[in-house]
C-alpha positions as CSV (number, residue, x, y, z in Angstrom):
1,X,12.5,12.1,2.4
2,X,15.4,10.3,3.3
3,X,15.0,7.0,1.5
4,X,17.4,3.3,2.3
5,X,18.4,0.7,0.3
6,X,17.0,-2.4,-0.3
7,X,18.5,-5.0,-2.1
8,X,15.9,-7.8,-3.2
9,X,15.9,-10.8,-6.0
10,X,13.6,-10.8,-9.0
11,X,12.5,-13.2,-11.0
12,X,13.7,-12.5,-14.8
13,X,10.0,-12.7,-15.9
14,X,9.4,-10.2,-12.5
15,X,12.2,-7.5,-13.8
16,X,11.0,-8.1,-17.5
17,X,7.5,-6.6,-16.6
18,X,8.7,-3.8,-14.7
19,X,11.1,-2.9,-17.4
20,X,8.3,-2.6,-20.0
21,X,6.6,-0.8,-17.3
22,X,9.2,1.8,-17.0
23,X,9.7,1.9,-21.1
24,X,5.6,2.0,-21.5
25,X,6.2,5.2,-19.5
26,X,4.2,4.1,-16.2
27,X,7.1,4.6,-13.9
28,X,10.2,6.7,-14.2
29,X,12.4,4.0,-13.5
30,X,12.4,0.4,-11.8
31,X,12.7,1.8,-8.0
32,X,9.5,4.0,-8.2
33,X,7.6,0.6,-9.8
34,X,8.8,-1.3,-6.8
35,X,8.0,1.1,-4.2
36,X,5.1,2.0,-5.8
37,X,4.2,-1.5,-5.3
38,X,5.3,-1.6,-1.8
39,X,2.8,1.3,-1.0
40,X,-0.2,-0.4,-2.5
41,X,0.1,-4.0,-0.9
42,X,1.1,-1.9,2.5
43,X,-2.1,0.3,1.6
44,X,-4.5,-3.0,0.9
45,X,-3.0,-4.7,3.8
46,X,-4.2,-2.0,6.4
47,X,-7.4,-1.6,4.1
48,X,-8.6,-5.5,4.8
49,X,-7.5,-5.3,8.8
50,X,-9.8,-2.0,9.0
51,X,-12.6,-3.9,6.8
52,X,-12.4,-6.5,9.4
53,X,-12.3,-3.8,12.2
54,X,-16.0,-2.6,10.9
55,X,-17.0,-5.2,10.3
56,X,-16.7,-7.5,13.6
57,X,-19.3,-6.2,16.1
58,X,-21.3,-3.7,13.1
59,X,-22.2,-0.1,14.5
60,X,-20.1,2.2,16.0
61,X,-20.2,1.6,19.8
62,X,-20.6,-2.3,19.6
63,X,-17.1,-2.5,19.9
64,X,-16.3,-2.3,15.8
65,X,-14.0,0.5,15.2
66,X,-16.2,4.6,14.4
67,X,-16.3,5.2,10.2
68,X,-14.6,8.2,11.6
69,X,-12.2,6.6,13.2
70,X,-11.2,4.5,9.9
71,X,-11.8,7.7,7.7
72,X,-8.5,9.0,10.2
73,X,-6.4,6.3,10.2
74,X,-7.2,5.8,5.8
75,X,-5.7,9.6,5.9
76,X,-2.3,8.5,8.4
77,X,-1.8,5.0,6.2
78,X,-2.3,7.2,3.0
79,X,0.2,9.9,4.8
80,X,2.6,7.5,5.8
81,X,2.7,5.3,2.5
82,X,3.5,8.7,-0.1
């Protein structure tokens, strides 16, 4: 997977935590914490707007989105973010 660069600014407390992280032996190194991150507020995000999705007319066929349907597009989200 070709991967870009990305430079972003950290608080010290911020780079602090993710270097015990990385010494506690969590993540390999600093980048994998910070896309790891990435991947799970990506992952939550799509989460809460399929919640909402389900959850707006009820049943399948009133509009809200099929469990199916939100079972696929978990598996494409989950696909896309590793």
């Amino acid at each position: 997977m070709v991967m870009e660069t990305l430079q972003i600014r950290l608080t010290k407390r911020l780079v602090e935590e993710l270097d015990k992280l990385v010494k506690e032996g969590f993540y390999s190194n600093k980048s994998e914490a910070v896309r790891d991150a990435v991947r799970r507020l990506v992952l939550e995000h799509e989460l809460g707007e399929l919640g909402e999705a389900l959850g707006e007319e009820g049943d399948e066929g009133t509009g809200g989105e099929s469990l199916l349907g939100a079972l696929k597009k978990i598996k494409g989200i989950r696909d896309y973010c590793y």
